[in-house]
TINU-426850 format. One record per residue: residue number from 1; residue in three letters; x, y, z of N, C-alpha, C in turn. Coordinates in nm, 3 decimals. Each point is the difference from the previous one (the first is absolute). Example, Ala and Ser with C-alpha at 12.3 -4.5 7.8 and 13.67 -1.06 7.14 Angstrom:
BEGIN
  num  residuo      n.X      n.Y      n.Z     ca.X     ca.Y     ca.Z      c.X      c.Y      c.Z
    1      ALA    1.319   -0.569    0.780   -0.089    0.119    0.000    0.090    0.120    0.000
    2      SER   -0.035    0.105   -0.072    0.082    0.119    0.006   -0.077    0.109    0.073
***
This chain:
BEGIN
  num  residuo      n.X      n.Y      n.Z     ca.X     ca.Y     ca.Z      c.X      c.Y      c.Z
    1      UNK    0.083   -0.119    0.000   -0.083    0.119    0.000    0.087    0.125    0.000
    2      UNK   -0.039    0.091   -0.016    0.050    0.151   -0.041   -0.049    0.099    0.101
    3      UNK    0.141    0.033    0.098   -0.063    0.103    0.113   -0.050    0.105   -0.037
    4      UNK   -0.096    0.050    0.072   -0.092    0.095   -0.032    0.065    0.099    0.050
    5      UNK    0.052    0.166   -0.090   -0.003    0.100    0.060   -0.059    0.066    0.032
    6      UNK   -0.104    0.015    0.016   -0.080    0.099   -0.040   -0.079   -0.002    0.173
    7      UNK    0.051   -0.056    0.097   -0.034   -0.033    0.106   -0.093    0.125    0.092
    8      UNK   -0.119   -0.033    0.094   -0.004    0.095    0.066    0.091    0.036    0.126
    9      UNK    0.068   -0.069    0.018    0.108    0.014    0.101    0.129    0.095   -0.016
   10      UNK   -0.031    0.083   -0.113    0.078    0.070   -0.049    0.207   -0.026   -0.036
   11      UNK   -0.024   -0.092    0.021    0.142   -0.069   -0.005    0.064   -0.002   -0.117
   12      UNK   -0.067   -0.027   -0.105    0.066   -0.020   -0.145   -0.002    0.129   -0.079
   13      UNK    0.060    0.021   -0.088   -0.023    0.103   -0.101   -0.093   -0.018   -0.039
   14      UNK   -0.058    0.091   -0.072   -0.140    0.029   -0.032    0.007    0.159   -0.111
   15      UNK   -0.029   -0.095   -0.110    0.049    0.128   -0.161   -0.088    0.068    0.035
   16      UNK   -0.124    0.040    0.050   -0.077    0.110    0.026    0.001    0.079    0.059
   17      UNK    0.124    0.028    0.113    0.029    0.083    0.063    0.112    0.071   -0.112
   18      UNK    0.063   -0.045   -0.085    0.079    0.071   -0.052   -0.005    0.088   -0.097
   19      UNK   -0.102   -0.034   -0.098   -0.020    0.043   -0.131   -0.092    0.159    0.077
   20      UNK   -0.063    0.001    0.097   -0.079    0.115   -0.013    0.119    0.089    0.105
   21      UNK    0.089   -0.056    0.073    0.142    0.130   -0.005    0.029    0.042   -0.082
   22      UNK    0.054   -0.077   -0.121    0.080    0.076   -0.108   -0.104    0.080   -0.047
   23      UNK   -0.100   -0.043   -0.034   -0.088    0.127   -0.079   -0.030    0.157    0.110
   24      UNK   -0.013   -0.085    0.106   -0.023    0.145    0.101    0.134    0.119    0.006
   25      UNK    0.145   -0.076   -0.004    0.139    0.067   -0.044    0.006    0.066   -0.149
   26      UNK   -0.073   -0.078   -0.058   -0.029    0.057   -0.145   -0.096    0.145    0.039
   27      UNK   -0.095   -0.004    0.002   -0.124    0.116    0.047    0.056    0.070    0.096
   28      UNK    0.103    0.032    0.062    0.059    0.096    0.095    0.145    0.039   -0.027
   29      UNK   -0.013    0.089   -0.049    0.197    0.073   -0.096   -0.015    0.085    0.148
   30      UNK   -0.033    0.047    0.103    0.013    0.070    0.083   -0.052   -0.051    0.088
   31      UNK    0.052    0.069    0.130   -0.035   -0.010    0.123   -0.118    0.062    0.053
   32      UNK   -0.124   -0.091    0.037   -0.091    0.122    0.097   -0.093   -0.033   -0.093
   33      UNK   -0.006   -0.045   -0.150   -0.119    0.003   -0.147   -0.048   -0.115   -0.040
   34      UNK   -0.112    0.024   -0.049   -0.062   -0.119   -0.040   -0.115    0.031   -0.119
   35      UNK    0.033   -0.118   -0.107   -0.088    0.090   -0.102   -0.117   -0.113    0.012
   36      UNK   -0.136    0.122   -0.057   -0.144   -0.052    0.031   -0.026   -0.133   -0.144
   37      UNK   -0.115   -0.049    0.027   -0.042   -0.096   -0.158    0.028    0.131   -0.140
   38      UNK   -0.039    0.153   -0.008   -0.026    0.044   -0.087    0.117    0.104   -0.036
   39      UNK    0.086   -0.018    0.084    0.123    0.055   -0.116    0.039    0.052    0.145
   40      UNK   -0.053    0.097    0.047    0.056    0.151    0.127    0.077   -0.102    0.104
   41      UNK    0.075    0.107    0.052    0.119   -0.035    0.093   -0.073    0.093    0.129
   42      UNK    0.040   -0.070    0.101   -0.073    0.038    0.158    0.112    0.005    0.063
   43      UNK    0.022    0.085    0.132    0.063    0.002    0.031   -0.055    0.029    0.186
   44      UNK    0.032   -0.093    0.062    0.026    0.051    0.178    0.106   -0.073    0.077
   45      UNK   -0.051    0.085    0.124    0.123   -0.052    0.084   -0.086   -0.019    0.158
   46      UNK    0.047   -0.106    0.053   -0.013   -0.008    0.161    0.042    0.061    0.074
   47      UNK   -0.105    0.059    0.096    0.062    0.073    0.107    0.074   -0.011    0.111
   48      UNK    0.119    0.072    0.071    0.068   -0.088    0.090   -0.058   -0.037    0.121
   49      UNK    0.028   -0.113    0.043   -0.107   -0.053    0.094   -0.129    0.020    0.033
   50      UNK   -0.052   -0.023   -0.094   -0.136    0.003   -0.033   -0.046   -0.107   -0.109
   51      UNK   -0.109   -0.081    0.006   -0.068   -0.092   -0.105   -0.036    0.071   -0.127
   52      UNK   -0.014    0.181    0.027   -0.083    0.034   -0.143    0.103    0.045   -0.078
   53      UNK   -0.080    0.016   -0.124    0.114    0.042   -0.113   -0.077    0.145   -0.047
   54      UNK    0.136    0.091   -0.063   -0.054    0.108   -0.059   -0.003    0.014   -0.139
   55      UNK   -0.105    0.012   -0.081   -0.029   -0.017   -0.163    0.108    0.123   -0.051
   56      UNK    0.086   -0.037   -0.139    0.083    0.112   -0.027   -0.057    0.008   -0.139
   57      UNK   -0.117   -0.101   -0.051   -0.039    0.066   -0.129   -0.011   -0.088   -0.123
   58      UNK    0.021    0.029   -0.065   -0.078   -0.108   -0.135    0.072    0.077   -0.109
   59      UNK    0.073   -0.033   -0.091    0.061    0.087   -0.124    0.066   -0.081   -0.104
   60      UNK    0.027    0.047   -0.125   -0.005   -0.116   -0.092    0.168   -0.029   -0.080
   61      UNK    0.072    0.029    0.111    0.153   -0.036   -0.030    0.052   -0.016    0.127
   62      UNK    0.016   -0.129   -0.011    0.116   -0.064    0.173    0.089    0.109    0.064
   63      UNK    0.067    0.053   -0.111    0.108    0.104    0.102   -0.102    0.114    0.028
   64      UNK   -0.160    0.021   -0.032   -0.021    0.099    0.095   -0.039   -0.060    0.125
   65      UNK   -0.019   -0.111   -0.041   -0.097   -0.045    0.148    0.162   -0.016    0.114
   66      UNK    0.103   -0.074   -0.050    0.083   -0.018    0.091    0.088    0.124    0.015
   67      UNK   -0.053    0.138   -0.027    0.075    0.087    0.033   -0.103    0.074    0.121
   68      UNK   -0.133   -0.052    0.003   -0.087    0.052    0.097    0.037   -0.069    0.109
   69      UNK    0.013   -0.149   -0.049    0.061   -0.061    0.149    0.093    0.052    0.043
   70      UNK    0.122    0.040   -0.072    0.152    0.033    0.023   -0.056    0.132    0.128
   71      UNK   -0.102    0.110   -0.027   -0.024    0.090    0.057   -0.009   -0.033    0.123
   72      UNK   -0.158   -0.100    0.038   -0.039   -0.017    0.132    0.094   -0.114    0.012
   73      UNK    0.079   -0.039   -0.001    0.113   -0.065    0.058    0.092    0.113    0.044
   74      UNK    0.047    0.052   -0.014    0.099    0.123    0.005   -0.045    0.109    0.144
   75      UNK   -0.137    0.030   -0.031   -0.091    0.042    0.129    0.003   -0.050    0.096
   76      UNK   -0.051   -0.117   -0.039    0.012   -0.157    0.142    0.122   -0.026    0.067
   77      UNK    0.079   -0.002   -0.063    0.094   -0.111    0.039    0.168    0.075   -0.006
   78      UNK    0.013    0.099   -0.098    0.122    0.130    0.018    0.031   -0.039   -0.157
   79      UNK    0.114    0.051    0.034    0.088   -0.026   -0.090    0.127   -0.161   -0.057
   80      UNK   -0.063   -0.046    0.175    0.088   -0.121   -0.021   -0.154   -0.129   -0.049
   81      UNK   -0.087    0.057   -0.075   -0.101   -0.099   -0.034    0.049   -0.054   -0.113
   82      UNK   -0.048   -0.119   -0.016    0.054   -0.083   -0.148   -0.103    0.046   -0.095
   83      UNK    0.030    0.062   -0.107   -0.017    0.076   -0.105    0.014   -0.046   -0.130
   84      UNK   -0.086    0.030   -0.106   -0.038   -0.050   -0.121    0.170    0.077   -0.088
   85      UNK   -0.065    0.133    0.023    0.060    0.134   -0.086    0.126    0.066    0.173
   86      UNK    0.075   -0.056    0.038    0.085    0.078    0.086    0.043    0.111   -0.039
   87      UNK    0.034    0.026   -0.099    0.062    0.102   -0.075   -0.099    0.136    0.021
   88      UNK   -0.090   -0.057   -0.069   -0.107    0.128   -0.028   -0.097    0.030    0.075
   89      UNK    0.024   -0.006    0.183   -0.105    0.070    0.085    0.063    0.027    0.026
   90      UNK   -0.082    0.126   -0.004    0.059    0.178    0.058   -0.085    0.058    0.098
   91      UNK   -0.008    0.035    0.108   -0.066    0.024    0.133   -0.058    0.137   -0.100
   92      UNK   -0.069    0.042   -0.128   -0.051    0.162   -0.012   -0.096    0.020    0.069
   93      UNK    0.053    0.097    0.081   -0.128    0.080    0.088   -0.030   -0.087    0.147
   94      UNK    0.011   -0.173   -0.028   -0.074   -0.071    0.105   -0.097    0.031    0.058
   95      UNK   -0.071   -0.047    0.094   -0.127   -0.010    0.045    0.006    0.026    0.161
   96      UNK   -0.101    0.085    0.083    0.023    0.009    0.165   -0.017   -0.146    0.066
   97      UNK   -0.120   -0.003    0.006   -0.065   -0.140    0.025    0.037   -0.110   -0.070
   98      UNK    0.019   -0.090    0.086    0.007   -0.143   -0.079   -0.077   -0.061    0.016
   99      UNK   -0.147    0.030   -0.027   -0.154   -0.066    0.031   -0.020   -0.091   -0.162
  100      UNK   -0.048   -0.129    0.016   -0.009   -0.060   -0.095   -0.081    0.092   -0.140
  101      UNK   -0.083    0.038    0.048   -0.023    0.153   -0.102    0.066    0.092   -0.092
  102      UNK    0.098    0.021    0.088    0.093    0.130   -0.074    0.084   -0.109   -0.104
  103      UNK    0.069   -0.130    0.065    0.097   -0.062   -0.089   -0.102   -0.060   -0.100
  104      UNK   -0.095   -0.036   -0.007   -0.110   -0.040   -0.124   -0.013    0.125   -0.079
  105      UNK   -0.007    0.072    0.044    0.009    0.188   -0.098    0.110   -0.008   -0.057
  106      UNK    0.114    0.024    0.089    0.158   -0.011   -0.062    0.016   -0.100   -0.096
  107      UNK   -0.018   -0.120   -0.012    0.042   -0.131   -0.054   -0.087    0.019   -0.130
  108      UNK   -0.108    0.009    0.031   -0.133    0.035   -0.144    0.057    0.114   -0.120
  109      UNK    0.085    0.080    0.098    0.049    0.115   -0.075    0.097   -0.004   -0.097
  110      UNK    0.090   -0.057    0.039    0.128   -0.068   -0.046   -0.050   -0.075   -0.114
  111      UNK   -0.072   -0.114    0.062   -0.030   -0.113   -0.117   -0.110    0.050   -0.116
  112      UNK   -0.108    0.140    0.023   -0.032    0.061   -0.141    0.109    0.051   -0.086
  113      UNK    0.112    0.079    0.062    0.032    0.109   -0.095    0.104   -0.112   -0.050
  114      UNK    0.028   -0.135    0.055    0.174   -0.078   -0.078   -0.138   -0.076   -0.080
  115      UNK   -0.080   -0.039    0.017   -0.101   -0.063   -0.109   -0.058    0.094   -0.128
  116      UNK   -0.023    0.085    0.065   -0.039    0.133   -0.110    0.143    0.021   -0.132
  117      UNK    0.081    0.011    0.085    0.141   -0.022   -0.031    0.054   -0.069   -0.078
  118      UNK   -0.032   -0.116   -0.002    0.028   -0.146   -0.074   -0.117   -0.016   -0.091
  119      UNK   -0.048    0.016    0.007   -0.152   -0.021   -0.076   -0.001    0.095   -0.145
  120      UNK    0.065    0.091    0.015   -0.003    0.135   -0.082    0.164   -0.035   -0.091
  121      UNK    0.122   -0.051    0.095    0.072   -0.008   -0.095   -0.017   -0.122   -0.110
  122      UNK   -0.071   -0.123    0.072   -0.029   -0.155   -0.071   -0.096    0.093   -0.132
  123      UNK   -0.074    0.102   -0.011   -0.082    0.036   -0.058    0.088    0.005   -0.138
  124      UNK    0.050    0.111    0.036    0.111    0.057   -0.107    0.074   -0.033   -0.022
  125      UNK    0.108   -0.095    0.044    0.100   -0.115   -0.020   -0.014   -0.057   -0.130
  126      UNK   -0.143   -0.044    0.069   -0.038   -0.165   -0.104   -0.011    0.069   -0.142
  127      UNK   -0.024    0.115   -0.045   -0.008    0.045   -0.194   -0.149    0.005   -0.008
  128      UNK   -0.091   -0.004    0.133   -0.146    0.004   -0.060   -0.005    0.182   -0.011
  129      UNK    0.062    0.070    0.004   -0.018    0.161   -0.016    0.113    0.038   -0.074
  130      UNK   -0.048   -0.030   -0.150    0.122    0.055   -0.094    0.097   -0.092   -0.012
  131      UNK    0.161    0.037   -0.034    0.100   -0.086   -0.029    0.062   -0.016    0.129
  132      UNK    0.086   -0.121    0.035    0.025   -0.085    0.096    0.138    0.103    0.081
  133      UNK    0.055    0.108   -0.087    0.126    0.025    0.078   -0.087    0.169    0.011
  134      UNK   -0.094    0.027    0.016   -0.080    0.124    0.016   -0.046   -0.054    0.116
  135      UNK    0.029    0.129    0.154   -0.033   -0.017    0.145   -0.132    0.118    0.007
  136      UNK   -0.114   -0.035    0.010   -0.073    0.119   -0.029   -0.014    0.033    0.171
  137      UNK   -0.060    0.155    0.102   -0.001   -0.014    0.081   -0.156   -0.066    0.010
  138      UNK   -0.018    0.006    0.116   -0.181   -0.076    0.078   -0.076    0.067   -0.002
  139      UNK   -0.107   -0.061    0.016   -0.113    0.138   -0.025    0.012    0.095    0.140
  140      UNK   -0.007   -0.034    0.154    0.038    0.040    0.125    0.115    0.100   -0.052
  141      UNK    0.095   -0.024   -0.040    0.119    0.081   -0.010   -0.014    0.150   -0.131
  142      UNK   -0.088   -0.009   -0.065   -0.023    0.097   -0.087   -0.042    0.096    0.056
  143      UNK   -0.011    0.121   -0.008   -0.011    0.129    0.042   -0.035    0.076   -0.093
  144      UNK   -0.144    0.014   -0.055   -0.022    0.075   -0.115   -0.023    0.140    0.067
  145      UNK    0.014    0.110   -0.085    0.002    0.166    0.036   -0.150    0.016   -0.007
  146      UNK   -0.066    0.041    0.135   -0.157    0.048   -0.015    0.010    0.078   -0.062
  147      UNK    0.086    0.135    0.004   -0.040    0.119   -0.078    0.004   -0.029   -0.136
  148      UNK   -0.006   -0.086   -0.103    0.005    0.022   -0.144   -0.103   -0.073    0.008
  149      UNK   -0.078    0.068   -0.152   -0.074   -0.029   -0.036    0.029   -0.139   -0.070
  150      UNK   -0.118   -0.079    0.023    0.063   -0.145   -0.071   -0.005    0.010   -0.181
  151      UNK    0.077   -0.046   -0.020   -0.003   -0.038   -0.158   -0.096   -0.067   -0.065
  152      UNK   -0.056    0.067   -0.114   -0.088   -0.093   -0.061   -0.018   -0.020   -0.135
  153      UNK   -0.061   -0.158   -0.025    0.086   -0.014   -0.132   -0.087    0.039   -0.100
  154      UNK    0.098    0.051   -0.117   -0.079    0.096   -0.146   -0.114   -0.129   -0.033
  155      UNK    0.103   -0.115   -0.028   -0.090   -0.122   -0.100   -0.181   -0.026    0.115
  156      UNK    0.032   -0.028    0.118   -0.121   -0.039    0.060   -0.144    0.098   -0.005
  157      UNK   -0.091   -0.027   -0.049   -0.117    0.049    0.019   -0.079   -0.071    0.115
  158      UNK   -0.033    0.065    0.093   -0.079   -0.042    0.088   -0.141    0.098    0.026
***
């Protein structure tokens, strides 16, 4: 006969514990993230000694979500916290309070404007706006002059 691994005695290997690690190491390039069934990347963190966790947000490129974590990690825990992006937190301005509140503000903040960020250059990168080595700016970043009158075109009849 042929020993059975698959035991409830947990003794033997057992391929089903393994295959859904690697995919879970696959689905996490960062620390603190986890992406949903429909594409978006989530991002929180646990509070210290405490059971609850604080939500840092939902956004649709990993390095924003793990740069929101990088934030409320940084808040939490200093500077000696283990960090996605070490490099690139910068205490600007910081926060008084360290009420799970303010670092969900802070962290949310971060992870719009590096998603906004990323989102806008993948835009223009990829050649869907014109030719591929043309950087156009974002629409956010344009600054049209109120005072002129807008232009309008000879050919259109409206």
């Amino acid at each position: 006969m042929e020993p059975i691994t698959g035991s409830s005695s947990g003794a033997g290997p057992c391929n089903c514990s393994s295959a859904p690690g690697k995919t879970k190491n696959d689905q996490r390039p960062y620390k603190g993230i986890r992406m949903r069934k429909w594409g978006k990347w989530v991002a929180e963190i646990r509070e210290p000694n405490k059971r609850s966790r604080i939500w840092l947000g939902s956004y649709s490129t990993p390095v924003a979500a793990a740069r929101a974590y990088d934030t409320a990690v940084y808040y939490l825990r200093g500077p000696t916290g283990r960090l996605n992006f070490p490099e690139l937190v910068a205490a600007d301005g910081g926060i008084e309070d360290l009420s799970a509140a303010a670092i969900r503000k802070k962290a949310i903040e971060v992870g719009a404007r590096v998603d906004a960020e990323m989102s806008c250059t993948s835009v223009h990168m990829g050649g869907t706006h014109g030719s591929g080595s043309e950087l156009k700016a974002c629409w956010f970043q344009e600054k049209p002059d109120l005072n002129k009158k807008p232009e309008e075109d000879p050919d259109g009849e409206d």
